[in-house]
VMD Tcl script that draws the C-alpha trace (Angstrom):
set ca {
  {-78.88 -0.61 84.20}
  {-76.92 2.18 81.95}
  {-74.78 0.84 78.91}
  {-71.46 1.67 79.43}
  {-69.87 4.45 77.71}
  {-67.81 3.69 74.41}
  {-64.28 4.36 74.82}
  {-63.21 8.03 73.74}
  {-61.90 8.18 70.22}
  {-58.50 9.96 69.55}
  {-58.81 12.74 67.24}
  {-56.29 15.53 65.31}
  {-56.17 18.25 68.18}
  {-55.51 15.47 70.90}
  {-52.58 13.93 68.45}
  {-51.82 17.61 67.91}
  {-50.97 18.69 71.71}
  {-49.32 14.91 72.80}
  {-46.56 15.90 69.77}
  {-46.26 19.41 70.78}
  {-45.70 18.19 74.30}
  {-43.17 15.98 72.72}
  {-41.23 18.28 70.90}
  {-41.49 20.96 74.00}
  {-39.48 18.09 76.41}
  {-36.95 17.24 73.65}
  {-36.37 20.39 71.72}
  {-33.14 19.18 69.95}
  {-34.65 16.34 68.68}
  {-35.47 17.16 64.97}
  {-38.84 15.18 63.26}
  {-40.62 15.33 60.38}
  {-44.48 15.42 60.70}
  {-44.98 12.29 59.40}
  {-48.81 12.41 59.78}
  {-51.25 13.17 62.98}
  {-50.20 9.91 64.23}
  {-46.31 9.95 63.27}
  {-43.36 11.99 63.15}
  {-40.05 10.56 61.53}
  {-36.35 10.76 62.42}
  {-33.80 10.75 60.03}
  {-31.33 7.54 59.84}
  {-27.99 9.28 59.12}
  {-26.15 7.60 56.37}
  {-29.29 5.68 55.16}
  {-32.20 6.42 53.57}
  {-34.35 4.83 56.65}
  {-36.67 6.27 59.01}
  {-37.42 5.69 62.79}
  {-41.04 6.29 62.90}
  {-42.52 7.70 66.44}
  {-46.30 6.27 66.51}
  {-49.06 7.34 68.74}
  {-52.09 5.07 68.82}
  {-55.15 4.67 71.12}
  {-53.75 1.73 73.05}
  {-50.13 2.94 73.09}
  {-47.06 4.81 71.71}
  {-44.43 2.81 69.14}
  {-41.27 2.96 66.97}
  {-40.35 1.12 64.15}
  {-38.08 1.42 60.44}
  {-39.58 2.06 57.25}
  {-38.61 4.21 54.45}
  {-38.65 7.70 52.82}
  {-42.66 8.42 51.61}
  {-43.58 6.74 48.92}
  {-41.52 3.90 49.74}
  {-43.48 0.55 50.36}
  {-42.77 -0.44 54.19}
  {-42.54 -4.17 53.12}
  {-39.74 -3.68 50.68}
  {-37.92 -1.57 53.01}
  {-37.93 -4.38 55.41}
  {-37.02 -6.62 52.70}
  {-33.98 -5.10 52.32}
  {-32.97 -4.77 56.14}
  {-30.31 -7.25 57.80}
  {-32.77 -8.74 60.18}
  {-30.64 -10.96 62.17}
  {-28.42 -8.45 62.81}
  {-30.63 -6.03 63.44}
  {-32.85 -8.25 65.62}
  {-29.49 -8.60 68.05}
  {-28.63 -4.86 68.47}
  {-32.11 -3.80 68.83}
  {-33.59 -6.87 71.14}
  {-36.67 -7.08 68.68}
  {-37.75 -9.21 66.10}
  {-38.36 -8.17 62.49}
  {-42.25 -9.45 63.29}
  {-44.55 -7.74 60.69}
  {-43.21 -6.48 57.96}
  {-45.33 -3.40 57.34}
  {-44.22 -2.53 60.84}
  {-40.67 -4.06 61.26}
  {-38.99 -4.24 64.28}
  {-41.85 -2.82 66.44}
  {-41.47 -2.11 69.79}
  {-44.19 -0.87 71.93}
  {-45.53 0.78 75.13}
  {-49.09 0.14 75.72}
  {-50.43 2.68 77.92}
  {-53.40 4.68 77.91}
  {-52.78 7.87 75.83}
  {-56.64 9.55 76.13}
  {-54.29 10.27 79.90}
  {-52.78 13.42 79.73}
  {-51.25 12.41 82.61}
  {-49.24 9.63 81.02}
  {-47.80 11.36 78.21}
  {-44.49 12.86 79.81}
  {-43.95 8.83 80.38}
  {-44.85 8.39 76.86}
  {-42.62 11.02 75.32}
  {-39.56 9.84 77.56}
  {-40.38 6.51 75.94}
  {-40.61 7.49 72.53}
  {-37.29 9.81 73.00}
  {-34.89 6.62 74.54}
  {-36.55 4.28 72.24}
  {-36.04 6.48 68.83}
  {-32.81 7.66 69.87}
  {-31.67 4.05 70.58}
  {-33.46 2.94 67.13}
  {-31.82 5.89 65.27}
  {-28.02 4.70 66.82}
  {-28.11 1.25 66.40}
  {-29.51 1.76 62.33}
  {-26.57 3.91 61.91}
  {-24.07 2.03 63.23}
  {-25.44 -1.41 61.23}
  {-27.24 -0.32 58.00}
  {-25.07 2.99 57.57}
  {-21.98 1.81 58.62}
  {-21.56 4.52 61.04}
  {-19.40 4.68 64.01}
}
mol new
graphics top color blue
foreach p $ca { graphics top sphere $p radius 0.5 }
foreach p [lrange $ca 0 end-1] q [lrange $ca 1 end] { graphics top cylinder $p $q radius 0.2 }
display resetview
């Protein structure tokens, strides 16, 4: 009886082509590389980030700070209740706060124009709603 085979491992060049797919279907969208795994979107009127995550088991948003910035006291400084209400999430972790998730398989090349419509209403909604309650923005 064979040993089944290990799952595949994600690597640069497959992060590489899911974000260029992403920024091909949502051209206007501007993000910073953040790393392989991230890009970032700008908070306007705040110094916070929406940060666009693509993992094996899934793709993710959640808030953290400029580079350099610890996560956790960026989260420390967040109005969680509030926040928690506009964006239907709770804080949860702190080094990823306010998390919100899709788990799909993303080794699928198939799956990633579900992914990247996903990521887009997700980090768009993320990038409003921090505006509006952080920044004060209308």
């Amino acid at each position: 009886m064979r040993e089944p085979l290990p799952p595949p491992q994600q690597n640069d060049q497959h992060r590489k082509r899911f974000w260029a797919g992403f920024a091909n279907r949502y051209p206007a969208l501007k993000l910073r590389y953040g790393n392989t795994f991230a890009r970032w979107g700008d908070v306007p009127a705040t110094e916070l980030i929406v940060s666009y995550n693509i993992s094996m088991r899934g793709v993710g948003v959640f808030v953290r700070g400029q580079r350099g910035i610890p996560v956790r006291e960026t989260a420390a400084q967040l109005a969680s209740f509030s926040l928690e209400l506009a964006l239907g999430c709770p804080m949860g972790n702190p080094n990823f706060p306010f998390i919100s998730w899709l788990r799909t398989d993303t080794f699928g090349e198939d799956n990633w124009p579900v992914c990247h419509e996903w990521l887009f209403e997700a980090g768009e909604r993320y990038i409003a709603v921090l505006a509006e309650v952080v920044g004060g923005a209308q």
